[in-house]
N, C-alpha and C positions, 0 to 999 in steps of 0.2 A: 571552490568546490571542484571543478573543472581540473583535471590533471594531464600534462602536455607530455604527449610523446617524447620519450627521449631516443637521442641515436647513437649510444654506448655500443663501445665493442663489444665483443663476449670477452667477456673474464671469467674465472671462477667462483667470484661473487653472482656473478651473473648467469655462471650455470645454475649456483647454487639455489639462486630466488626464484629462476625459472622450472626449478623441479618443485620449489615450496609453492608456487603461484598451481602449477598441477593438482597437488595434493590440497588446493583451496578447490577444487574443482570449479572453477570459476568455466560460465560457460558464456560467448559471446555471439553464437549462432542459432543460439536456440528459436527452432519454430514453434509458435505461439499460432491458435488461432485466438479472432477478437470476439470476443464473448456479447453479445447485442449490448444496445445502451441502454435498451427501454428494459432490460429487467431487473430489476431490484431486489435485497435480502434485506429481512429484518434484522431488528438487532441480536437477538440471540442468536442466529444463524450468522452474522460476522463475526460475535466472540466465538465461536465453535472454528469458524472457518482459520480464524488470525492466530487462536490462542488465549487470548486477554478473558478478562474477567466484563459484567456487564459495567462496572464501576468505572472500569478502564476507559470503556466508551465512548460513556456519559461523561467523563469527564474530559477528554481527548475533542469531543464536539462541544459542549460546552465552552471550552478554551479555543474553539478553531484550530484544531492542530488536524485533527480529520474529521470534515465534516459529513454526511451523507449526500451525495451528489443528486441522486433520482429522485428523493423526497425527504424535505426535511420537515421535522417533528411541526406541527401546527393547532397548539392547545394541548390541550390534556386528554388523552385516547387515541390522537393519529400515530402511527407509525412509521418511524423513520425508516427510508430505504436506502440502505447502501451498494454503490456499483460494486462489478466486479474488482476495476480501480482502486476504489476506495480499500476494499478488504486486503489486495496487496500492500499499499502501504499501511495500513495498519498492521500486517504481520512483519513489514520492515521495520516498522516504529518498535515493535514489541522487541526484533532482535536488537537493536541497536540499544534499546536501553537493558538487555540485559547485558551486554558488552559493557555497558558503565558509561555509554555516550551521555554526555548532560542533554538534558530537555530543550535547553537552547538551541546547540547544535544539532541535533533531530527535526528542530522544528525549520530551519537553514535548509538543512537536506531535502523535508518536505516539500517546503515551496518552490525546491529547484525541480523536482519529479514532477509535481501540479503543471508545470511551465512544456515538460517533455510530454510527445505526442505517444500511444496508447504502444505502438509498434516497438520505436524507441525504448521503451522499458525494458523491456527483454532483453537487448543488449547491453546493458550496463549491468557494472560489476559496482556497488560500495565498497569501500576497503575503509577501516577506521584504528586508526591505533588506542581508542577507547577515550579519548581526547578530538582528535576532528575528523571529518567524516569526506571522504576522497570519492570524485566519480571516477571509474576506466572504463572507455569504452574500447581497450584493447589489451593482446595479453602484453604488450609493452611498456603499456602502463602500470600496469599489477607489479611487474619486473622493477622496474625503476621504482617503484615505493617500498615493496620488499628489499630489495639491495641499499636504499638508503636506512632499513630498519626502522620506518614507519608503518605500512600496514601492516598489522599484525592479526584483522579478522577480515573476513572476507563474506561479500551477499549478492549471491549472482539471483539478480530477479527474475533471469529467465527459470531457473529453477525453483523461485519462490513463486512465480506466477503454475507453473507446471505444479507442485505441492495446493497452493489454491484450487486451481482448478478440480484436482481430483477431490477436493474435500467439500468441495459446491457441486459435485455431479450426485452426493448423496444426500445433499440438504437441501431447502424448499427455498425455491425462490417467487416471486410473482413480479409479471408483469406491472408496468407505472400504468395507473389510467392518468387522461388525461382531465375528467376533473373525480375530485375526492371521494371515496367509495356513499353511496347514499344509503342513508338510517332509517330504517325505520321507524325511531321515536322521530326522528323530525319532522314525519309527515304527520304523525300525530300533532306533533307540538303546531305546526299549520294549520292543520284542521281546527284548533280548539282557538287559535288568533283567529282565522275564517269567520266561526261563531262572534265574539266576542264583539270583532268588528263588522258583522254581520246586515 
């Protein structure tokens, strides 16, 4: 995954990939602020955020390919919460398989971004030729994968984390409690054990 600096001279190929790695608008300084970790989106509010369908979702968490970090599904009627995290890479997952990247190598990429701290994200660029799925964390790297006429798509997550954010600054999120919101039928349902075994 990991793509190693190369120390090529300039040539013209190398002008050349360095004006295409431009026109990727690939950005590697982008400031990010870190969005808190206690708040969490439901699931409709990360398909709207990512793009994807709720089917997407369900199935994505299901499969463990992106789970809900803040709170996961527990029974029938909890609500799963996904971090802000989460919803980045699931707008990554959604571009890369429209790229034609297979679901394997998605799921590769995945695990290596889980691995990178929250900061780190924003600096990294994907690059994928539709086939494997390339980190750079510089424009020298972008250069040397476009000049060997491998990267051919490009996914600066600081600009995916920047598109998220502004699309979570108009949708609802809530706070994690720290334990599960309380029901009102349950207190009922106590009450009438209460009796019973009274």
């Amino acid at each position: 995954m990991a793509v190693s600096s190369g120390e090529g001279k300039a040539t013209p190929d190398r002008h050349m990939a360095s004006r295409r790695a431009g026109e990727q608008g690939l950005l590697f300084d982008t400031q990010v602020s870190v969005p808190p970790e206690d708040v969490g989106y439901r699931g409709p509010t990360a398909c709207a955020a990512a793009g994807i369908t709720y089917r997407q979702l369900d199935y994505w968490a299901r499969t463990k390919l992106v789970e809900p970090s803040v709170r996961a599904a527990q029974g029938s009627g909890s609500q799963r919460l996904y971090s802000f995290r989460d919803i980045l890479v699931l707008k990554v997952v959604k571009r890369l398989l429209d790229t034609g990247v297979s679901l394997q190598q998605i799921r590769t990429a995945v695990t290596h971004l889980r691995d990178r701290g929250v900061r780190d994200l924003a600096q990294i660029t994907l690059m994928s030729d539709g086939v494997s799925v390339y980190e750079c964390t510089s424009a020298d790297e972008v250069v040397d994968l476009l000049q060997g006429g491998q990267g051919v798509f490009g996914i600066a997550l600081g600009r995916v984390w920047q598109e998220v954010e502004g699309s979570l600054a108009e949708l609802p999120g809530e706070r994690a409690a720290a334990d599960p919101p309380h029901h009102p039928h349950d207190e009922l349902a106590n009450r009438r054990r209460a009796r019973r075994t009274g």
